[in-house]
C-alpha positions in Angstrom: 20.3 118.7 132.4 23.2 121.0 133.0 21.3 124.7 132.9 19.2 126.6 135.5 16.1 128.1 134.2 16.3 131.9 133.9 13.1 134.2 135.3 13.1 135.0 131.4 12.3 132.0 129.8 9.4 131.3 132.6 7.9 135.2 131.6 8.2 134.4 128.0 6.0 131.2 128.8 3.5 132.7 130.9 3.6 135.0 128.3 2.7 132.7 125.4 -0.4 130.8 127.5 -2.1 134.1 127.9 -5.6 134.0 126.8 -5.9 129.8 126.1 -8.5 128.1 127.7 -7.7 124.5 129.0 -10.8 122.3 129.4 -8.8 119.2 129.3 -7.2 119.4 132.8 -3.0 119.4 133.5 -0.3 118.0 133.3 2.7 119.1 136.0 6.3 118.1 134.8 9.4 118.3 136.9 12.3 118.4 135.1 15.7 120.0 135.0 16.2 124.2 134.2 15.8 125.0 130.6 14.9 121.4 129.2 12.2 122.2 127.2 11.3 125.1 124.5 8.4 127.0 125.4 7.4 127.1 121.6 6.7 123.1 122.3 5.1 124.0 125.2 2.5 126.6 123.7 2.1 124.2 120.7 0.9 121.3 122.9 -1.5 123.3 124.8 -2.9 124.8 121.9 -3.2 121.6 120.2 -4.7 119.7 123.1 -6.3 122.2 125.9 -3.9 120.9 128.3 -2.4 123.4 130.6 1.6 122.3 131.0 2.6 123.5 134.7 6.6 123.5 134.9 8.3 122.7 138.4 12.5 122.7 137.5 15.3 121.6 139.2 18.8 121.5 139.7 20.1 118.1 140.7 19.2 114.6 140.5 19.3 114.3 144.4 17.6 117.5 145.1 14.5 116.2 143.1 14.4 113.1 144.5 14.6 114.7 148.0 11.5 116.8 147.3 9.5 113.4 146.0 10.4 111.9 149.0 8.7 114.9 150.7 5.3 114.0 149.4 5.5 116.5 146.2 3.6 114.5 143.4 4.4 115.5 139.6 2.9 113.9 136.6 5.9 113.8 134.7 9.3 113.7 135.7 12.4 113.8 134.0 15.7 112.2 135.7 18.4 111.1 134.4 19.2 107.1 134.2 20.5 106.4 137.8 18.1 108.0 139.8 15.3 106.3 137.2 16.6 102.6 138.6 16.3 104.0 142.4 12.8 105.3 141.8 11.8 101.7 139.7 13.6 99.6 143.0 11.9 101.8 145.6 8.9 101.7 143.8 8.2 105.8 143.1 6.8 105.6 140.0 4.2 103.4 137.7 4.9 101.1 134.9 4.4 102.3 131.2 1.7 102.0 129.2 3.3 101.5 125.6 0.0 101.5 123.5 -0.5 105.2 124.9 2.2 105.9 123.4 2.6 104.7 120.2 5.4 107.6 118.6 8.0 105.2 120.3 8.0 103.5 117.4 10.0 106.4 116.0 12.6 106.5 118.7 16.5 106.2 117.7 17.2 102.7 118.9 20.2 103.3 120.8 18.2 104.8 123.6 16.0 102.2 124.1 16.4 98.9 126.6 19.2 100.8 128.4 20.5 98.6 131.5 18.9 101.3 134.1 15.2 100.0 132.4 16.3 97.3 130.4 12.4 97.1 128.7 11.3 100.9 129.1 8.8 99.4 131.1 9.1 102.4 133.4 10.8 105.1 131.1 10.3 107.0 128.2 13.7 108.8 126.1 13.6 112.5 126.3 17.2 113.3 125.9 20.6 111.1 125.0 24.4 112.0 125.2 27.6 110.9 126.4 30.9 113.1 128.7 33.5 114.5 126.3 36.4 116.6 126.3 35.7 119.7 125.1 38.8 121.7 123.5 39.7 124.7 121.4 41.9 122.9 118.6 43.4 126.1 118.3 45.2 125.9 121.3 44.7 122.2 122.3 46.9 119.4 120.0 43.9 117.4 118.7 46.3 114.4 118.7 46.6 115.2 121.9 43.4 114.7 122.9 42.8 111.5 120.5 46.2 110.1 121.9 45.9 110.8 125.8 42.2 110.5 126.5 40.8 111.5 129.6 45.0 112.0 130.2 45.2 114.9 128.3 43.6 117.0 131.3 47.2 116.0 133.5 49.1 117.3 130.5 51.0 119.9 132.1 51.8 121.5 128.5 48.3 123.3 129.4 48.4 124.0 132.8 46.3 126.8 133.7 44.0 125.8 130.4 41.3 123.7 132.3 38.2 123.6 134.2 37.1 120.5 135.8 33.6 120.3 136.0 32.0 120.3 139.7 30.6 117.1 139.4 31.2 114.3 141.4 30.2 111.3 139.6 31.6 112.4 136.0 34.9 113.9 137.6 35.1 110.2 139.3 34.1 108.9 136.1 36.9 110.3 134.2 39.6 109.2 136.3 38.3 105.8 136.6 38.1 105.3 132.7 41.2 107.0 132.7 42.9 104.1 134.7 41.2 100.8 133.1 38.5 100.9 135.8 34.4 100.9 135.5 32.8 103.9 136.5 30.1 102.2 138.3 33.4 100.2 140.5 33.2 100.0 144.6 36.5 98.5 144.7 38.0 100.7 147.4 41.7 100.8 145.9 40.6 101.9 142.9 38.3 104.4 144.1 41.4 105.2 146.5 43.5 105.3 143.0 41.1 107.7 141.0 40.7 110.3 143.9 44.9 110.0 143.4 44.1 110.9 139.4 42.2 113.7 140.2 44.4 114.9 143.3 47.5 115.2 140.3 45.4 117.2 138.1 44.1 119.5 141.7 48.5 120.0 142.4 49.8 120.1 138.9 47.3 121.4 136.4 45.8 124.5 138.5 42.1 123.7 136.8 39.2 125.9 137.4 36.4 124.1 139.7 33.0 125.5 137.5 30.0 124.0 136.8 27.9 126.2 133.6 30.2 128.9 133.7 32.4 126.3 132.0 29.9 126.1 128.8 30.3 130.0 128.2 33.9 130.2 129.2 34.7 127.7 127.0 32.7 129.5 123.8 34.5 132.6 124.5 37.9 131.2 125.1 38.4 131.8 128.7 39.7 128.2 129.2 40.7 126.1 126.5 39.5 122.7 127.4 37.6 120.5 130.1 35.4 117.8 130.6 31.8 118.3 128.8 28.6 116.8 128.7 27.7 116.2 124.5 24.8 118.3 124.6 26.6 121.2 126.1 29.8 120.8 124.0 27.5 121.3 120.9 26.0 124.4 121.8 29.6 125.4 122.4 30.6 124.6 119.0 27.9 126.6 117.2 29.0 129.8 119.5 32.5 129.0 118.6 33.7 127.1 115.0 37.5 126.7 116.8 36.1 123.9 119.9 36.1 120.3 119.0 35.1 117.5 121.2 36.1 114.2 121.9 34.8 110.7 123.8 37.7 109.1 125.4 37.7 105.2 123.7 38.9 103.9 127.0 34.9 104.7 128.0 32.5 107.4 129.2 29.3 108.2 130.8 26.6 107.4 128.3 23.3 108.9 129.5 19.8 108.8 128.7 17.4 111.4 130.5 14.0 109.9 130.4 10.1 110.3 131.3 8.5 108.6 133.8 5.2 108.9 135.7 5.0 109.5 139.4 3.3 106.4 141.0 0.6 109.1 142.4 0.2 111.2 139.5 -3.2 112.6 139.4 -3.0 113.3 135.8 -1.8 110.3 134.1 -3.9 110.2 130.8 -2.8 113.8 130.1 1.1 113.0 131.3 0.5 110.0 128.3 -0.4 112.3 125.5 2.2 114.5 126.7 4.8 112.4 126.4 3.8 110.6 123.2 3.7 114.3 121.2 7.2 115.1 123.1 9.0 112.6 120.8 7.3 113.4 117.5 9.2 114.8 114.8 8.5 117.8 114.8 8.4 118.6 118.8 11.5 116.7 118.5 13.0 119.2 115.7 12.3 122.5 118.0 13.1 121.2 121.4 16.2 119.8 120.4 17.3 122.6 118.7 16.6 124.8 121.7 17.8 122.6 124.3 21.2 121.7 122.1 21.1 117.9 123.2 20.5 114.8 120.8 17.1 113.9 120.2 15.6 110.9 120.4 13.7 110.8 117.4 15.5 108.8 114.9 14.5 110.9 111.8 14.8 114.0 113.6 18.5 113.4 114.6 19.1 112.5 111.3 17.6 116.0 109.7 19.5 117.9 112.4 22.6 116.7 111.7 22.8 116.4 107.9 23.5 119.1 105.5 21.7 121.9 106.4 20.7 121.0 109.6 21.6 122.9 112.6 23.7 120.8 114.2 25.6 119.8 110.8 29.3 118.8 110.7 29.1 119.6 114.9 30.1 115.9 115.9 29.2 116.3 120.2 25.5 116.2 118.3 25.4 112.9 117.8 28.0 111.0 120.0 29.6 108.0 118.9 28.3 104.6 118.9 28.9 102.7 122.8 31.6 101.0 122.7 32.4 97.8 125.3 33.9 100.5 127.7 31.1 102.9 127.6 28.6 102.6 130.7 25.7 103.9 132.0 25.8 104.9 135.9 24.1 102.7 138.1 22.9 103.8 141.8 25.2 103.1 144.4 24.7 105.4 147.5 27.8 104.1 149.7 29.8 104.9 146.7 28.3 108.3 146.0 28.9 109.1 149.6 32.9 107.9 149.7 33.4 109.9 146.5 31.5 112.9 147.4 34.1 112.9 150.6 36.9 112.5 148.7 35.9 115.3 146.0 35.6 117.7 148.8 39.5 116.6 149.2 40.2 117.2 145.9 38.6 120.8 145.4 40.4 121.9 148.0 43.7 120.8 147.0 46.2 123.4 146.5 
């Protein structure tokens, strides 16, 4: 959910739907910049006379600000957090399962997450977990497998670094980093981590990047920061040298997911879109264009076996949660501390 959506990629679509005629309706899906392959796209609408309008965004909070606007979508596509806020403040409808009946070919690891413990309100679109992304080259892999999350306050690569510009994950790391939970209110320990990350702001000099970090790393510019799975394995097909890594003392585990806007005026079409979404084959090309793990059991599998395209890439299929993994929960007193205290840290000298 990292990538804006370039004017190309919404030309090429416009491009592709010239000439088809929908006589069964819309469906409008808001989700984040460059999510989705337009091939998909153009194969859905051809296959069902439904006309996919695309709205994108950049953030979490910046979508949920415009629903609380009075914007309705049919779909939208957040990631697990903001799915429990919009389930507690009641912003979106429950699931109908039979409507959807490709679920039954979903990888079970992303199903019954604690955010929607039933998937009564959520459907997998993408999974992943927050890595460290490194160029073995120049980064000691025992290093990384050694120090963890650590490894960034390494001064043996000072000046090698970007910290990602985001407040939750860069809170996330410091607090896995000490023996914390990433979802903790505890204020000495949120105290402590904003301490973690103000060593790495004095000591490490890091570059504070959000994308740019995804080609920078690819093309060597920095050698190593923190990295979202999906991202880290596009990296590692533009560059055979980076290598990524899950800290065992715990990460952010995240599943994006589809859910229906409790006003969507399209909901039998937002149903069939999101049951052929995660079919196999939808599954093969939109994960392959996106770069993040699909949800489709057998599709992950073909993808990352011999001769797929993500084969021998391990960010492509991150490792197994283990009992310090978590998935972020909704906490706005604790977003707003942090997001204060990262302001700190940024501009740290």
């Amino acid at each position: 959910m990292k990538k804006l959506l370039s004017l190309l990629f919404v030309l090429v679509m416009l491009a592709g739907c010239s000439g088809q005629k929908y006589d069964a309706g819309e469906v409008q899906i808001f989700l984040p910049g460059e999510y989705i392959s337009d091939e998909v796209i153009r194969d859905f609408e051809k296959e069902t006379n439904i006309k996919v309008s695309i709205t994108t965004f950049d953030s979490n909070e910046s979508m949920y600000t415009k629903l609380l606007g009075g914007t309705v979508y049919d779909i939208i596509i957040p990631s697990d957090y903001m799915i429990e806020r919009l389930i507690s403040e009641k912003m979106i409808q429950k699931i109908d399962k039979s409507k959807i009946p490709n679920m039954d070919q979903l990888y079970p690891q992303v199903l019954n997450m604690d955010f929607d413990p039933n998937n009564d309100y959520s459907v997998p679109y993408f999974w992943g977990n927050v890595g460290i992304c490194y160029d073995s080259t120049l980064i000691d892999p025992n290093d990384v497998e050694s120090q963890g999350w650590d490894v960034l306050r390494n001064t043996k690569y000072k000046g090698m670094i970007y910290m990602y510009d985001s407040i939750r994950d860069s809170f996330m790391m410091a607090e896995k980093a000490l023996g914390y939970s990433m979802n903790t209110d505890n204020p000495d320990e949120l105290n402590a981590s904003y301490e973690w990350l103000i060593d790495i702001a004095k000591n490490m000099d890091p570059a504070y990047v959000t994308d740019e970090a995804i080609d920078g790393l690819a093309n060597g510019e920095k050698a190593m920061g923190m990295m979202y799975s999906g991202d880290a394995a596009y990296i590692n097909v533009e560059n055979e040298n980076m290598a990524y890594w899950a800290p065992a003392e715990g990460t952010n585990y995240f599943v994006d997911a589809m859910v229906i806007h409790k006003d969507a005026k399209n909901v039998e079409n937002a149903y069939k879109f999101m049951n052929y979404i995660i079919d196999y084959d939808p599954q093969m090309e939109n994960s392959v264009f996106v770069g993040y793990s699909s949800v489709n059991a057998q599709a992950l599998k073909d993808l990352s076996s011999a001769g797929g395209e993500f084969e021998g890439i391990d960010a492509y299929i991150p490792r197994d949660m283990n009992a310090n993994d978590e998935v972020f929960h909704n906490n706005e007193e604790v977003l707003k501390t942090i997001s204060e205290l990262w302001v700190k840290v940024k501009n740290t000298k």
